[in-house]
C-alpha positions in Angstrom: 54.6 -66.2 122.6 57.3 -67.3 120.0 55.9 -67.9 116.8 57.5 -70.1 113.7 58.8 -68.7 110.5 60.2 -69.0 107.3 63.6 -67.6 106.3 65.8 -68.0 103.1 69.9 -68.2 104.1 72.2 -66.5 102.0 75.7 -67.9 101.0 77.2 -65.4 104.0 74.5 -66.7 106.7 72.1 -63.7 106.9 68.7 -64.5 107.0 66.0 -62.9 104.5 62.0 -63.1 104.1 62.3 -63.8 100.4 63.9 -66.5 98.2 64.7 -63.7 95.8 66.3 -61.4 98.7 68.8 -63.8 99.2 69.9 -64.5 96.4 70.0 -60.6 95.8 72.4 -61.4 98.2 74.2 -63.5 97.0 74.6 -61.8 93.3 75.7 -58.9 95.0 78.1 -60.6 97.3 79.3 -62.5 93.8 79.7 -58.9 91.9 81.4 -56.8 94.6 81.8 -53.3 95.0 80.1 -51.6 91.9 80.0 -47.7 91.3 81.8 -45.0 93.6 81.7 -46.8 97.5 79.5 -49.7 96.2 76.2 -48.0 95.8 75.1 -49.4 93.0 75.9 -53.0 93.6 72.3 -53.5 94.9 70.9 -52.4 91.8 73.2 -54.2 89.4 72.0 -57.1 91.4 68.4 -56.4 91.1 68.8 -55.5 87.3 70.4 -59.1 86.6 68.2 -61.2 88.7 65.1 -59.3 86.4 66.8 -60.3 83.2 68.3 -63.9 83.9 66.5 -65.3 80.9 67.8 -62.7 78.4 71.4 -62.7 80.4 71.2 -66.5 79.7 70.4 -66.8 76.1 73.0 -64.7 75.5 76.0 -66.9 77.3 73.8 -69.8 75.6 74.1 -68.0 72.3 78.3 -67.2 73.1 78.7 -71.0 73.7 77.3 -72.2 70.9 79.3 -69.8 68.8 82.6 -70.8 71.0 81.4 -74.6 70.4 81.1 -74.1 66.7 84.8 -73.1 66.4 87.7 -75.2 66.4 89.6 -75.9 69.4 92.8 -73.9 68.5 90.5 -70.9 67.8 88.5 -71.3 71.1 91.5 -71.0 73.2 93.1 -67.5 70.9 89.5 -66.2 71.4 89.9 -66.7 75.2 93.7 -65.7 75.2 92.5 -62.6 73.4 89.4 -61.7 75.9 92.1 -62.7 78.9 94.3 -59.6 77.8 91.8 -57.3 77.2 90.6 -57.8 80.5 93.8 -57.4 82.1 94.6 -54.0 79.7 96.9 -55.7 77.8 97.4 -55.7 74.5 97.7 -59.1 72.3 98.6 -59.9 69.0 
């Protein structure tokens, strides 16, 4: 006899028992291959969804800092990160 269920979608379709396995999924779909073949993406995942509230502070914290600046100073900051990110090197 079929029987009814509960299932959480993730952002790729696949189905999951848990709220917090899907979106799992979903942060690891967002982060991508980490670590040699991707093994570690599911951890990485894991590890982020465990520390949102500290992970948030600090991006609360780095806006307010960003927000306290003046606008011409915002956008150097950002130029700055931009080529660091990229391996190049600003000045």
């Amino acid at each position: 006899m079929a029987t009814e269920c509960t299932a959480y979608r993730d952002v790729k379709g696949g189905l999951h028992s848990t709220p917090e396995k899907a979106t799992l999924a979903d942060l690891a779909s967002v982060l991508g291959r980490v670590g040699e073949e991707g093994g570690m993406t599911a951890g990485v995942a894991k590890l982020i969804f465990e520390k949102r509230d500290e992970i948030e502070r600090v991006f609360r914290e780095h806006d307010e800092m960003l927000g306290a600046q003046p606008p011409d100073e915002r956008n150097e900051e950002s130029r700055n990160a931009n080529g660091r990110a990229a391996g190049g090197v600003r000045s």
